[in-house]
N, C-alpha and C positions, 0 to 999 in steps of 0.2 A: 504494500500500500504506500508505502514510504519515496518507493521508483515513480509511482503515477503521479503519487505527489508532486513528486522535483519535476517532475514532465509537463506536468501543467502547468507550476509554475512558471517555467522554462518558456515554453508558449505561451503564456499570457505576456509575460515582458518581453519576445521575439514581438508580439503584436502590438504592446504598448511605444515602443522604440521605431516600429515600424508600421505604421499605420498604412502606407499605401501600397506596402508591400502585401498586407493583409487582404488588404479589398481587391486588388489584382488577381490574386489567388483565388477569392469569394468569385471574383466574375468569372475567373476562368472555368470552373467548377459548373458555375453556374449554365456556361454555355455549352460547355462539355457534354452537360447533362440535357441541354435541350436537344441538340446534336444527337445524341445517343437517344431519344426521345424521336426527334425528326426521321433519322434513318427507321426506327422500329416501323413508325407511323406509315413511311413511305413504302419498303419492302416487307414487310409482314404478308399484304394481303388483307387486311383486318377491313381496310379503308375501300372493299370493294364491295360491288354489288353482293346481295345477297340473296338471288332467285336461287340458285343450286340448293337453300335450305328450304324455301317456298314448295318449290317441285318436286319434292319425296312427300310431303302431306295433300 
């Protein structure tokens, strides 16, 4: 518990010293995950018609 401690620590004052380094990080993350978001959305399949589940009932 003691490690996580100093760890957190550690990160909170990397962020306190660094603040734009932090939000850089936040958006990249941020986009990363729309990205990874946009590709699912786009090649899944998910986003297509859905007559082939219609036409079996």
């Amino acid at each position: 518990m003691e490690r996580f401690r100093a760890a957190v620590d550690g990160a909170r004052r990397a962020v306190e010293t660094r603040p734009a380094l932090a939000a850089a990080l936040a958006f990249g993350a941020a986009a990363g995950l729309a990205a990874l978001l946009a590709w699912f959305v786009l090649f899944s399949g998910l986003s297509g018609p859905v007559q082939f589940v219609y036409s079996n009932f």
